[in-house]
BALOBA-1460 file (C-alpha; in Angstrom, 3 decimals):
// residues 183
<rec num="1" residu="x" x="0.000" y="0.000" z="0.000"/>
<rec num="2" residu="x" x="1.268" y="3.529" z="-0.581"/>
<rec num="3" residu="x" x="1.786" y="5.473" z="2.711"/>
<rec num="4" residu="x" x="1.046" y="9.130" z="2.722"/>
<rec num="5" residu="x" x="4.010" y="10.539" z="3.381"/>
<rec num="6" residu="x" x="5.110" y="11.912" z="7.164"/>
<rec num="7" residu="x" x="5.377" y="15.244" z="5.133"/>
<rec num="8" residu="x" x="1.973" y="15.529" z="3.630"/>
<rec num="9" residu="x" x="-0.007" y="14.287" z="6.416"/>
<rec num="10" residu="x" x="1.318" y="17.269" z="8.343"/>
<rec num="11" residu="x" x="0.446" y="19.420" z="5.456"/>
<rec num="12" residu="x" x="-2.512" y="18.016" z="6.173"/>
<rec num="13" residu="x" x="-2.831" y="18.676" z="9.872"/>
<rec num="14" residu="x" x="-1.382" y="21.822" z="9.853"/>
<rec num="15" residu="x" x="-3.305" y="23.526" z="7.011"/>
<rec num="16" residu="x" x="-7.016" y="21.858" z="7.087"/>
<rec num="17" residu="x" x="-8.629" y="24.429" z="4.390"/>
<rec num="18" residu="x" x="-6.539" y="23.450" z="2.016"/>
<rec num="19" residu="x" x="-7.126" y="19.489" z="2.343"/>
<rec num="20" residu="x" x="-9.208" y="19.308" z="-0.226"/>
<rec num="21" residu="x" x="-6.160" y="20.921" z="-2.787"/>
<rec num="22" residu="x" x="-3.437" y="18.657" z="-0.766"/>
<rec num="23" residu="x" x="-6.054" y="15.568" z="-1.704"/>
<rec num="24" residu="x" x="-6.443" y="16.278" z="-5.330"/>
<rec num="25" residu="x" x="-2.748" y="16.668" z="-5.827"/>
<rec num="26" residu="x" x="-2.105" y="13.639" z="-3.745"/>
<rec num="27" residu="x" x="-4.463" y="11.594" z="-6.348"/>
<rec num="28" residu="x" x="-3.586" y="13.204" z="-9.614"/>
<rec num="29" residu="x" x="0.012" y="11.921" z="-8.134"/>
<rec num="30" residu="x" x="-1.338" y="8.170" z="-7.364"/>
<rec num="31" residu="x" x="-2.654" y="8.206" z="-10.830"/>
<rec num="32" residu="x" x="0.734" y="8.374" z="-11.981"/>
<rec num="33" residu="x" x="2.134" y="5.654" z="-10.016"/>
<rec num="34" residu="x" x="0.865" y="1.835" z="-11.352"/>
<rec num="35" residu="x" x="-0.424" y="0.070" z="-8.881"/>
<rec num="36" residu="x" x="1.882" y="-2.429" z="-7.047"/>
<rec num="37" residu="x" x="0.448" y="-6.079" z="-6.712"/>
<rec num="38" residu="x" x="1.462" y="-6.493" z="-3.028"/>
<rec num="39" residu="x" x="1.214" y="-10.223" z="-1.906"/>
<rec num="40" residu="x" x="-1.437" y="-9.725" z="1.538"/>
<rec num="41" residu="x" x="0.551" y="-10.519" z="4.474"/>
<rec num="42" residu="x" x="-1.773" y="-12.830" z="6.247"/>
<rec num="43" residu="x" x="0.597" y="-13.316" z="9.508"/>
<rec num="44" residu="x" x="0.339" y="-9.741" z="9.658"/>
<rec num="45" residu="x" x="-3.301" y="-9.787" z="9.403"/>
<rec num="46" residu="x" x="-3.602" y="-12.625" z="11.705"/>
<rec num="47" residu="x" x="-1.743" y="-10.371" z="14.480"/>
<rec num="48" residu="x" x="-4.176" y="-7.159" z="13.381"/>
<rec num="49" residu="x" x="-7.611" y="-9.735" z="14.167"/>
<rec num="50" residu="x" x="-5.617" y="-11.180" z="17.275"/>
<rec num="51" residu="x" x="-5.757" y="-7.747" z="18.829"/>
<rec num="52" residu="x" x="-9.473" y="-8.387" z="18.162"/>
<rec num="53" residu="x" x="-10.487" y="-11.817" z="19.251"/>
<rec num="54" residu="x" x="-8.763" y="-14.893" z="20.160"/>
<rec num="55" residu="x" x="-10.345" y="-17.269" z="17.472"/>
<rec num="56" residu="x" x="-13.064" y="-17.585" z="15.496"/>
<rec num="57" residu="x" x="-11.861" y="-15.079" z="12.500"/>
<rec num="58" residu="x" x="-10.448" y="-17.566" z="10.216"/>
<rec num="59" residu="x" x="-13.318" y="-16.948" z="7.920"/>
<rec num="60" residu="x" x="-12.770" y="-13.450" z="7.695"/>
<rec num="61" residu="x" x="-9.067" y="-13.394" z="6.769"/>
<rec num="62" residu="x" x="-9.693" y="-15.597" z="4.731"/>
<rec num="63" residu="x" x="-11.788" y="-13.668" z="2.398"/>
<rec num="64" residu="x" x="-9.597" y="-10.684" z="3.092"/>
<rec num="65" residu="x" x="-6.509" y="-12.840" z="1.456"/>
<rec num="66" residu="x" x="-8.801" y="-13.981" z="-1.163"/>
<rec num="67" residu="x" x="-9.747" y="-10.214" z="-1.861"/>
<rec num="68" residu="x" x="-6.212" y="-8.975" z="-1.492"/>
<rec num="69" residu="x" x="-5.264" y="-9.385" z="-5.350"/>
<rec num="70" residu="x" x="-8.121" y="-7.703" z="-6.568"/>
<rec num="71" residu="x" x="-7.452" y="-4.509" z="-4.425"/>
<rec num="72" residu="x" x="-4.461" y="-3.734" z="-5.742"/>
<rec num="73" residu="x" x="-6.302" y="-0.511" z="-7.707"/>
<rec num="74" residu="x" x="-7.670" y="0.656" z="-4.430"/>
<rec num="75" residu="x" x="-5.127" y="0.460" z="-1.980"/>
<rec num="76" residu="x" x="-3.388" y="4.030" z="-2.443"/>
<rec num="77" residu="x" x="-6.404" y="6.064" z="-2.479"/>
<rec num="78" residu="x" x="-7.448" y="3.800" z="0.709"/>
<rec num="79" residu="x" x="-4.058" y="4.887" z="2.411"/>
<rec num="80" residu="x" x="-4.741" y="8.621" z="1.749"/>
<rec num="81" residu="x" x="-8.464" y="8.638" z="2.572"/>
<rec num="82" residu="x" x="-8.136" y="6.717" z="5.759"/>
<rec num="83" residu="x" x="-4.142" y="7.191" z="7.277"/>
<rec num="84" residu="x" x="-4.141" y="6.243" z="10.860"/>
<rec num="85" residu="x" x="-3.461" y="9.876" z="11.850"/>
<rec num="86" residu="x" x="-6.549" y="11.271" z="11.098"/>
<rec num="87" residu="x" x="-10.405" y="10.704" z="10.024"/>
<rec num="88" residu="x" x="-12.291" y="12.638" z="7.362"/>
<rec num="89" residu="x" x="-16.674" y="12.777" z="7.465"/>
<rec num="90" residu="x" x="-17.748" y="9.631" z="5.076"/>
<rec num="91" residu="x" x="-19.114" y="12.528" z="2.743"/>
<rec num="92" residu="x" x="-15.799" y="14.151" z="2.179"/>
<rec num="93" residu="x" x="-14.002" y="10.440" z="1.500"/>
<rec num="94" residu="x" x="-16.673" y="9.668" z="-0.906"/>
<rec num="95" residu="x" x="-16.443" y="12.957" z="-2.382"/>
<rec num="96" residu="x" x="-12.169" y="12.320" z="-3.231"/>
<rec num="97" residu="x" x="-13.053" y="8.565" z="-3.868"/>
<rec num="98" residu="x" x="-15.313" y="9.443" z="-6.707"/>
<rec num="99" residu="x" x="-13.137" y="12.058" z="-8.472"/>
<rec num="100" residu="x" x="-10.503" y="9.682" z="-8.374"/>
<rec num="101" residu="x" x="-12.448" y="6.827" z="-9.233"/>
<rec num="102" residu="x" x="-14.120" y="9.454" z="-12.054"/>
<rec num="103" residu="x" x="-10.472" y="10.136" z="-13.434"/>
<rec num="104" residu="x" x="-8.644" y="6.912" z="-13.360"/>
<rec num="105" residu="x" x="-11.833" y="5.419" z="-15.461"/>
<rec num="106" residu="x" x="-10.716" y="8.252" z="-18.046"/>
<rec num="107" residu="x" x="-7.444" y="7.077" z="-17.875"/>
<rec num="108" residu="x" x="-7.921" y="3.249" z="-18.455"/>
<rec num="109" residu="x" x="-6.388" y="2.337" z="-15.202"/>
<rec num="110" residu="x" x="-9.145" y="0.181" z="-13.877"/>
<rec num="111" residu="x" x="-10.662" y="-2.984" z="-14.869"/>
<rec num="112" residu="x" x="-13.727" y="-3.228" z="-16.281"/>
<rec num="113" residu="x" x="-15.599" y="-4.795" z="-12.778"/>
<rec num="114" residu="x" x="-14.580" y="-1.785" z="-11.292"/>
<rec num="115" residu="x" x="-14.712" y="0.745" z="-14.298"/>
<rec num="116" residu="x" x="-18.455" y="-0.161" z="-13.979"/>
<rec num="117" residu="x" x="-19.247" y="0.055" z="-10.350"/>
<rec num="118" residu="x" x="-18.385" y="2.548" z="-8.269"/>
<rec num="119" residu="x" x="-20.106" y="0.698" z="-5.235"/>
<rec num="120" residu="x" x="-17.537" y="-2.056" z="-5.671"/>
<rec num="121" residu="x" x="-14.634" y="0.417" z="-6.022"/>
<rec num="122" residu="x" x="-16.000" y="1.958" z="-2.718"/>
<rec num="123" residu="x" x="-16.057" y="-1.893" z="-1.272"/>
<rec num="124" residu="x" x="-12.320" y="-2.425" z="-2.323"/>
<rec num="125" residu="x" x="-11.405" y="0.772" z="-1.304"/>
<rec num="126" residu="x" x="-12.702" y="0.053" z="2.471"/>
<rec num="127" residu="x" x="-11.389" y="-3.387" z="2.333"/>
<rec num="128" residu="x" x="-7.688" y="-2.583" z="1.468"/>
<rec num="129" residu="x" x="-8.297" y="-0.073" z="4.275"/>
<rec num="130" residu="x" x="-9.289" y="-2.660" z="6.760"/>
<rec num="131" residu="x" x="-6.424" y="-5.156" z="5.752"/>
<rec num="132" residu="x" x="-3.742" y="-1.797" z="6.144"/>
<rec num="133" residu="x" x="-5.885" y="-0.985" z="9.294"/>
<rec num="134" residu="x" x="-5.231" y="-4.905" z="10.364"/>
<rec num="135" residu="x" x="-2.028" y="-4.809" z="10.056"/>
<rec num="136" residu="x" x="-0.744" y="-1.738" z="11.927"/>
<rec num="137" residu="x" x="-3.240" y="-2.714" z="14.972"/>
<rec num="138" residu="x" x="-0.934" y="-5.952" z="14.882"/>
<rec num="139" residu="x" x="2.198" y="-3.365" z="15.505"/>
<rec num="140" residu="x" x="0.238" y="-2.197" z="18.276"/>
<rec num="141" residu="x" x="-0.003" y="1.400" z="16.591"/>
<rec num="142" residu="x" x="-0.334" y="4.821" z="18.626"/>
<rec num="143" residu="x" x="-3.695" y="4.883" z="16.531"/>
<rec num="144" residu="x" x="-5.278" y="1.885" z="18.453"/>
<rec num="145" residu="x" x="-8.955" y="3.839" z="19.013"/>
<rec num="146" residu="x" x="-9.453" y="5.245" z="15.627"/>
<rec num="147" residu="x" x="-7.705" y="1.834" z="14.090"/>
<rec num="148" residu="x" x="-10.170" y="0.266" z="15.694"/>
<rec num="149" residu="x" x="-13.294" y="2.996" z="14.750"/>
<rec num="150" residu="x" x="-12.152" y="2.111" z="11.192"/>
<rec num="151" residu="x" x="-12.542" y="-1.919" z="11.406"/>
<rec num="152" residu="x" x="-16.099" y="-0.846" z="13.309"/>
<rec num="153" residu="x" x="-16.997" y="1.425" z="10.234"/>
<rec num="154" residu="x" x="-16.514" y="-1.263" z="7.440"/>
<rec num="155" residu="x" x="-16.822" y="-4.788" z="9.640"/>
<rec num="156" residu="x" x="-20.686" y="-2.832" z="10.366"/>
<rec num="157" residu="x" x="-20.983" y="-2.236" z="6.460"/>
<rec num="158" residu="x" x="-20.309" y="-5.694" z="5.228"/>
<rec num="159" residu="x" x="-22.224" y="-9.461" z="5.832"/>
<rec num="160" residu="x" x="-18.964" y="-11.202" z="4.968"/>
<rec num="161" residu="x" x="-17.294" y="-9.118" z="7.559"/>
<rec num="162" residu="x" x="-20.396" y="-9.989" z="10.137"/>
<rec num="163" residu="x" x="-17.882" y="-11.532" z="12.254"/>
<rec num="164" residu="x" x="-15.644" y="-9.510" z="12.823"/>
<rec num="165" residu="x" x="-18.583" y="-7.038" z="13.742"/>
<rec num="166" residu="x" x="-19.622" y="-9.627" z="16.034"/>
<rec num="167" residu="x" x="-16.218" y="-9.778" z="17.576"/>
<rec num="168" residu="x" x="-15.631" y="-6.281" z="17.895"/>
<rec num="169" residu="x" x="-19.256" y="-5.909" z="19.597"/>
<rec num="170" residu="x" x="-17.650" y="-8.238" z="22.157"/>
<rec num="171" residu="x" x="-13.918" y="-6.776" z="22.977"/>
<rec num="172" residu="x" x="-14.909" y="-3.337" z="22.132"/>
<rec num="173" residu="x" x="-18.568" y="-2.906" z="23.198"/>
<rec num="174" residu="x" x="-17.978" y="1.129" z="23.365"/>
<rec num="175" residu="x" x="-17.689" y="1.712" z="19.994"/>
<rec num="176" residu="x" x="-21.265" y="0.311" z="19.373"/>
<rec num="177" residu="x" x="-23.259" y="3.153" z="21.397"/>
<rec num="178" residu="x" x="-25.170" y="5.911" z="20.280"/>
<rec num="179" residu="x" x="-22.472" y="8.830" z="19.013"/>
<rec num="180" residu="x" x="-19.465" y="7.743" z="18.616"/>
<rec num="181" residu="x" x="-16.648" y="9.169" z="15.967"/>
<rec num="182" residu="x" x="-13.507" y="8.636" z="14.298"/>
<rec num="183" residu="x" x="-12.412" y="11.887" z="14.999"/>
């Protein structure tokens, strides 16, 4: 997955009216790049759903492993619209994740599953998020909270993710009540 960089998250951070500028730039950039085919790193991932429940997730890495290949087109834009550092309103992300999704259609870069749908770009998108989310709660990342608000978020979204919503539910009850935020 490409990382935003140390340097433009703080852009980020330190000049908020301009995100949406920094975020364009940031994608017209990605567009440039190919994406990487990055093998999934399932003891990674194992570690990340560890952190989460003791057993009883096989099923669910599984089909992240099995989804891995195919999110290879998603995975920088997922990086940028969810870092660890800091959480933008769904409306914004879905805002960036449509130009993008808008302009690297234009440019041939997708296949044609995905050229088609942008509901299943969207689905990739949050699923390379959750594996890269997986993997740094396995570190034990300063992030843990909004890590975790992130696995809540798309585990809550998808039935084939149903138990690791179920899972969470049970560790993290908290994050299940009326209000709560990423930010």
């Amino acid at each position: 997955m490409t990382l935003p960089t140390s340097d433009f998250l703080a852009a980020l951070l330190a000049q908020p009216a301009d995100a949406d500028r920094l975020m364009r730039a940031a994608c017209a950039e990605l567009r440039q790049q190919p994406p990487a085919l990055v093998p999934p790193q399932a003891d990674a991932l194992r570690a990340g759903l560890a952190r989460i429940a003791d057993s009883g997730l096989d099923t669910v890495l599984q089909r992240l492993l099995d989804d891995a290949p195919q999110g290879a087109a998603t995975e920088g834009i997922a990086a940028l619209l969810r870092p660890a550092e800091l959480a933008w309103d769904e409306a914004q992300e879905i805002d960036w994740a449509v130009r993008h999704w808008e302009a690297s259609r234009a440019a041939g870069q997708l296949d044609e599953d995905l050229a088609a749908d942008f509901g299943e770009y969207w689905r990739r998108l949050e699923w390379s998020a959750l594996r890269h989310h997986l993997v740094l709660l396995g570190q034990g990342h300063a992030e843990e909270r909004r890590l975790l608000a992130y696995v809540v978020k798309t585990a809550s979204r998808y039935v084939a993710l149903s138990p690791l919503k179920r899972a969470m539910e049970a560790r993290h009850p908290e994050f299940f009540e009326l209000g709560f935020t990423l930010k």
